[in-house]
C-alpha positions in Angstrom: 0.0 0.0 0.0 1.5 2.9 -0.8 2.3 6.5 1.2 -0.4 8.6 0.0 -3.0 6.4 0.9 -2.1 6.2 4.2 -3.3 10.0 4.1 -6.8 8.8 3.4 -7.0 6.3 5.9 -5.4 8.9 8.6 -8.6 11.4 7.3 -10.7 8.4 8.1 -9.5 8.0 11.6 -9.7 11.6 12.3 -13.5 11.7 11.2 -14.0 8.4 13.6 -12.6 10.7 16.6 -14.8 14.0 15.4 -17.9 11.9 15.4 -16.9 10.4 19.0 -16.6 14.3 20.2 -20.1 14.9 18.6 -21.7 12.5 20.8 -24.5 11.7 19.0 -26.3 12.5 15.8 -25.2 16.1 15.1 -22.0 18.4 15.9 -20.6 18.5 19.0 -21.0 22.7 20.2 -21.8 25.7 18.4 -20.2 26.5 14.6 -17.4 29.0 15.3 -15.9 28.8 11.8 -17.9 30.7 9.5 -19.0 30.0 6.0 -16.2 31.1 4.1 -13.4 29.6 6.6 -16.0 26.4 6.4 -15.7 26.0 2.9 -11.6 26.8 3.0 -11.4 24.0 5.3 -13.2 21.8 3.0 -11.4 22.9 -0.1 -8.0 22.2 1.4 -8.6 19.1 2.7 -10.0 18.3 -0.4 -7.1 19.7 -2.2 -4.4 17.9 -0.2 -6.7 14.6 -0.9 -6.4 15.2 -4.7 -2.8 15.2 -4.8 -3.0 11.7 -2.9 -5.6 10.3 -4.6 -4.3 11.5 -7.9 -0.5 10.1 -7.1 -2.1 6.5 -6.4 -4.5 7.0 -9.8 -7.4 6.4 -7.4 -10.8 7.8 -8.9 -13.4 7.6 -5.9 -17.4 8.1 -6.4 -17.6 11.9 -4.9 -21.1 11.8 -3.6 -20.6 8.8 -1.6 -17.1 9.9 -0.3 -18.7 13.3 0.7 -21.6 11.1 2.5 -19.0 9.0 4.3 -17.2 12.6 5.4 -20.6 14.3 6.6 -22.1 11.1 8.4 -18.1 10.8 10.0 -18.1 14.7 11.5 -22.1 14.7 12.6 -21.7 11.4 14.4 -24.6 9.8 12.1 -24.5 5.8 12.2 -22.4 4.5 9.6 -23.3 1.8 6.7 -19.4 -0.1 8.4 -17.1 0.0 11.1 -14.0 2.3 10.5 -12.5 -1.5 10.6 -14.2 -2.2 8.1 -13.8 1.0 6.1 -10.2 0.6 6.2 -10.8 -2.5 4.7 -13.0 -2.0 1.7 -10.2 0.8 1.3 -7.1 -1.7 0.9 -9.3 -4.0 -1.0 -10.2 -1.6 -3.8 -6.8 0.2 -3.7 -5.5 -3.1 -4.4 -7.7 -4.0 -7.0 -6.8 -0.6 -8.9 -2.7 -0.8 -8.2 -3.5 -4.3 -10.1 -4.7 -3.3 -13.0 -2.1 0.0 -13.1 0.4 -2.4 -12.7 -0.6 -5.1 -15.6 -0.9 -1.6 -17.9 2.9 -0.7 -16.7 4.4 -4.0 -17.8 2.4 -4.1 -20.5 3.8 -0.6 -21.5 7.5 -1.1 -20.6 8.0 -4.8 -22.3 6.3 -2.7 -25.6 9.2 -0.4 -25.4 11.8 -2.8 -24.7 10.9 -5.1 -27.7 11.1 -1.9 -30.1 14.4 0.1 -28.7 15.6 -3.6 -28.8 15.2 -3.6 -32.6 16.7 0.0 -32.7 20.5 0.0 -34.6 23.1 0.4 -32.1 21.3 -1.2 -29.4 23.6 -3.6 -27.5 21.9 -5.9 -25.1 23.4 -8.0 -22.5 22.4 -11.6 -20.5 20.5 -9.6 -17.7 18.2 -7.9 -20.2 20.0 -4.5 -19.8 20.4 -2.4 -23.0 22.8 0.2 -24.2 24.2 2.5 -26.7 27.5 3.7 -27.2 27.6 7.3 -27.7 31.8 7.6 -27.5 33.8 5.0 -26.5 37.6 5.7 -25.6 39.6 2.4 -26.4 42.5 1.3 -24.3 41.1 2.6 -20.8 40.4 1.3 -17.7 36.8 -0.5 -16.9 36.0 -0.3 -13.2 34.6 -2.9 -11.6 32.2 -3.8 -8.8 34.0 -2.8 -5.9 35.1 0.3 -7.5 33.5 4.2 -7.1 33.1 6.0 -9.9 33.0 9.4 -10.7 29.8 10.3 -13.5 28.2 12.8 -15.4 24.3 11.5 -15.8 21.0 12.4 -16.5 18.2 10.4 -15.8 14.9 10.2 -17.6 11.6 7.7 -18.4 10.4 6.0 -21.3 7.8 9.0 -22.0 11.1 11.5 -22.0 10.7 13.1 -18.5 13.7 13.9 -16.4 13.7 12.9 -13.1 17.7 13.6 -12.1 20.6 14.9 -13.4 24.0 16.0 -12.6 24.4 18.3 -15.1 21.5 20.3 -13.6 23.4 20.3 -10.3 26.4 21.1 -11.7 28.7 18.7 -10.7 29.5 15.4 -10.9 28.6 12.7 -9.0 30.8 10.2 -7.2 29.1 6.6 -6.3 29.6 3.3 -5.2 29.1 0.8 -7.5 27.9 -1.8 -5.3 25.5 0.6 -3.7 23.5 1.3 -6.8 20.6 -0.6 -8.5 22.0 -3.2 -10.8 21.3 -2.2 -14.0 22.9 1.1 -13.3 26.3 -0.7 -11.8 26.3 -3.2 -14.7 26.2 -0.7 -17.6 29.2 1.5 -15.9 31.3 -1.4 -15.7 31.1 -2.0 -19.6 32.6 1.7 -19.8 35.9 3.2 -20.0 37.2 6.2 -18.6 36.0 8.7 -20.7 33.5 7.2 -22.6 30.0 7.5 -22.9 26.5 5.5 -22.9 23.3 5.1 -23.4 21.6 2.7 -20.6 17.9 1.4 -20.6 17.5 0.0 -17.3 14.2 -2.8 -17.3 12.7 -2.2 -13.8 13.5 -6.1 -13.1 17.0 -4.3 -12.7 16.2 -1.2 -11.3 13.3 0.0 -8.5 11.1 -3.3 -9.8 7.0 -3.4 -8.7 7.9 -1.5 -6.1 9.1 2.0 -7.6 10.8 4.1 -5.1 9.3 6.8 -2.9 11.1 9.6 -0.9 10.6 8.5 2.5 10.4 12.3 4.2 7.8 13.5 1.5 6.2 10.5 0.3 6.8 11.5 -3.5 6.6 8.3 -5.8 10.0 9.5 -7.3 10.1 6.3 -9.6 6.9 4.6 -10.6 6.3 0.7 -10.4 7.6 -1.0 -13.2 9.7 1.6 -14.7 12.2 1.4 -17.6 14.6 3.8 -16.9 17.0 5.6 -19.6 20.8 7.1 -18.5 23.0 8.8 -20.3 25.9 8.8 -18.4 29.9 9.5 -18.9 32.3 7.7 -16.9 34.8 10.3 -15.9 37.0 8.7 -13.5 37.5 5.7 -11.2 38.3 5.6 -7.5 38.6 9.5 -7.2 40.4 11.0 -4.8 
């Protein structure tokens, strides 16, 4: 289950402890927010929910959410538990990340099979595949256990950029054995000085799980995603 949905269970829980402090069948107190501040509460909630909902490709039925929010705040009885509503949740969040996923793999074996076909295109045992772009003869290779130091850009099969030293401005040191395998692999076919083309499958990168930054819960790589790398390999073991 991923990050963001956590959000909508958390909104759940939080309407469970309003309707406790209503105590009944209606509001707990007087309405001290007025209509305006009412309907800015609503919109960013709502708004915040969106970005959720919209990150997880979750598409709910509005009138019945908004019936599950209003009978949560005035304390009416509800149709299930909040057990239960957590539930129903998981169960149709996982019947949706289902189908997104079979339409991933569908989508990145489509594009492997044709750059495969593409002139130029090297492909090795794993499944990884690569272009030369310049290739200096008579250099060094690093190897596993090396760090290198690389130029790089990163992007998806759709052409969006999603990292790049170039942007930053300065090159990037790593560890080769630290690094997701199709990215390690390729560099280790390079010399010093040379530079390639890598399309990463996801079996060798982030896989069905895609990768999410932990502090904001971004989904920074999607499930099931091909990723392309241009990188040069400047120098090995740096100082």
């Amino acid at each position: 289950m991923k990050y963001k949905l956590w959000i909508i269970i958390s909104l759940l829980i939080a309407i469970a402890f309003l309707s406790c402090k209503g105590g009944g069948g209606s509001q707990s107190g007087e309405v001290n927010f007025d209509r305006d501040a009412s309907y800015a509460l609503g919109l960013n909630i709502g708004a915040n929910l969106k970005e959720g909902l919209n990150e997880d490709n979750l598409i709910p039925n509005i009138d019945e959410f908004i019936k599950g929010l209003r009978d949560g705040i005035t304390g009416k009885e509800p149709r299930f538990s909040l057990h239960e509503a957590r539930e129903r949740i998981k169960i149709a969040y996982d019947a949706v990340a289902e189908i997104h996923a079979a339409e991933a793999v569908q989508k990145e074996n489509e594009f492997l099979a044709e750059n495969a076909r593409k002139p130029g295109v090297n492909i090795t045992s794993s499944g990884l595949q690569y272009e030369i772009i310049t290739e200096r003869t008579g250099g060094q290779r690093p190897t596993e256990q090396d760090i290198v130091l690389v130029h790089y850009e990163g992007k998806f099969i759709n052409g969006k950029f999603f990292d790049s030293t170039y942007t930053r401005g300065q090159p990037q040191a790593m560890e080769l054995d630290y690094i997701i395998p199709g990215w390690s692999e390729g560099v280790q076919l390079m010399t010093v000085g040379s530079k390639y083309i890598l399309y990463v499958p996801s079996a060798l990168a982030y896989g069905e799980e895609g990768f999410i930054d932990n502090w904001s819960g971004e989904v920074i790589i999607p499930p099931f995603s091909t990723l392309i790398f241009e990188v040069e390999l400047l120098e090995i073991n740096p100082n």
